[in-house]
C-alpha positions in Angstrom: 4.9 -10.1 -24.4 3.7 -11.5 -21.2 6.6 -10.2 -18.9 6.3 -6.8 -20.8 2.7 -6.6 -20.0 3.1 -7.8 -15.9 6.2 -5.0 -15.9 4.0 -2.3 -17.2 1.2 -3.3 -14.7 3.6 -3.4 -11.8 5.1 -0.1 -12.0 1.7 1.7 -13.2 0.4 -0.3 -9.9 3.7 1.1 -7.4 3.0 4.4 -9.0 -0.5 4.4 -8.4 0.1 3.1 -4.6 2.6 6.1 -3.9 0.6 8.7 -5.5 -3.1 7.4 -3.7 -0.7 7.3 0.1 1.3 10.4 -0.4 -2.0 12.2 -2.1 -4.1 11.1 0.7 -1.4 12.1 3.8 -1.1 15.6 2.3 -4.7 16.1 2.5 -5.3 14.7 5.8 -2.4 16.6 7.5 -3.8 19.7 5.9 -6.9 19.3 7.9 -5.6 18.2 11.0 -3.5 21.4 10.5 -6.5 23.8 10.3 -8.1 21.6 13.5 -11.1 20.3 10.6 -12.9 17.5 10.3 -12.9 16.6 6.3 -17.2 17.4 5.0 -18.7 13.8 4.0 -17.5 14.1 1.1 -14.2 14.0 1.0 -14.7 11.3 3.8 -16.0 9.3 1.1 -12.9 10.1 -1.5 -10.7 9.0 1.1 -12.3 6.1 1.4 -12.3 5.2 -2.3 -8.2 6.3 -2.2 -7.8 3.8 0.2 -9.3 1.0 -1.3 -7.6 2.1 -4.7 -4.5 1.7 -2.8 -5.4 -1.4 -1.2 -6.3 -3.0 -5.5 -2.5 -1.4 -6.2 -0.8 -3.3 -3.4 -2.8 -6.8 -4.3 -1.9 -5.9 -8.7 1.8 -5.6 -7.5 1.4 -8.3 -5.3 -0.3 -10.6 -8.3 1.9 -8.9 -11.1 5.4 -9.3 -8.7 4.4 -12.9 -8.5 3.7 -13.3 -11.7 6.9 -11.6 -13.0 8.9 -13.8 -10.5 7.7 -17.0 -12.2 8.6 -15.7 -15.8 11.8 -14.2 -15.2 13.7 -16.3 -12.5 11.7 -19.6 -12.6 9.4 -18.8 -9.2 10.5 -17.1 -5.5 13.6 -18.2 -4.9 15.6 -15.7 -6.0 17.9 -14.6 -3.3 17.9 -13.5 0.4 17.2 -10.1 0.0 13.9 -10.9 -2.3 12.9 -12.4 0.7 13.4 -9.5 2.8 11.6 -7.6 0.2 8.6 -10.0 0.2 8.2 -9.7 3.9 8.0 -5.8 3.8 5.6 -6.0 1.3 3.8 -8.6 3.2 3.6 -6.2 5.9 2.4 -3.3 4.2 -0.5 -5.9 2.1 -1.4 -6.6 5.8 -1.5 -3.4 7.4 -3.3 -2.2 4.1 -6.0 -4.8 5.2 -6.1 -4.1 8.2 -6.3 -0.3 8.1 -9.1 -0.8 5.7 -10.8 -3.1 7.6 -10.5 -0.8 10.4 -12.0 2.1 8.8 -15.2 0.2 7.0 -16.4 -1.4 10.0 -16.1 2.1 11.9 -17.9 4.2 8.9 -20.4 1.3 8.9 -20.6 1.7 13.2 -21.1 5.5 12.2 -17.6 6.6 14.1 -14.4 8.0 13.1 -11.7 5.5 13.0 -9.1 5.5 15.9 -6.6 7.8 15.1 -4.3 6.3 17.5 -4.4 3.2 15.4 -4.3 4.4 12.2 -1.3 6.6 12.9 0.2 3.3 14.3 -0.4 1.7 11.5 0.7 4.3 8.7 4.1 4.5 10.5 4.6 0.3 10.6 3.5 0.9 6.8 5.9 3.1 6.0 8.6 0.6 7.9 7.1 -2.5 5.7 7.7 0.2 2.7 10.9 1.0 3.5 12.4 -2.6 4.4 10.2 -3.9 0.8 12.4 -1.2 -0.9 15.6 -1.7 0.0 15.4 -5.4 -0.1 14.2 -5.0 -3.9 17.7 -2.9 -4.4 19.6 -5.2 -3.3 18.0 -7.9 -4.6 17.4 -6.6 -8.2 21.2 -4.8 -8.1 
């Protein structure tokens, strides 16, 4: 019952990730787009998206884990897990550090550096992409 429960909260979690990123991109292109600034309020939704995102990442994180344990008897799995762990150790810290990032310049009463953040969305997406082709090969 245990592994069926960790399963069901680890892809409701990597559904929940994708949907909060790829919702939150399509917005934010659609105002740089039209030259905008988003009003404070949807400011503030983005804000909430992100740290949504940032609980998804940790619950795959704790549920992957957890899963790991049950099924294969802890981390050691194969090479290719490993790959996948480090992509998803890049995105967990670019997550954090994006995050970070934007509280402490909301909190300063500034936008965030959109140098940096577009720096860090594209290393994310790399960290994605290496986490997701590891977990193919490893899980094939």
């Amino acid at each position: 019952m245990s592994i069926i429960l960790l399963k069901t909260l680890h892809f409701l979690s990597l559904l929940f990730a994708g949907g909060v990123t790829v919702g939150s991109v399509v917005v934010q292109r659609a105002y740089v787009a039209a030259d905008e600034i988003p009003p404070p309020h949807v400011r503030k939704a983005f804000v909430l998206l992100s740290y949504m995102g940032l609980g998804a990442i940790v619950t795959l994180w704790v549920t992957g884990i957890g899963l790991a344990h049950l099924i294969y008897g802890g981390l050691a799995i194969n090479g290719a897990f490993h790959v996948k762990l480090l992509g998803a150790a890049v995105v967990l810290g670019i997550s954090l550090w994006g995050n970070l990032h934007a509280y402490s310049a909301a909190k300063a009463g500034i936008p965030p550096n959109a140098i940096l953040m577009k720096r860090l969305v594209s290393a994310a997406r790399g960290g994605l992409l290496i986490a997701i082709v590891g977990a193919a090969v490893a899980f094939a």
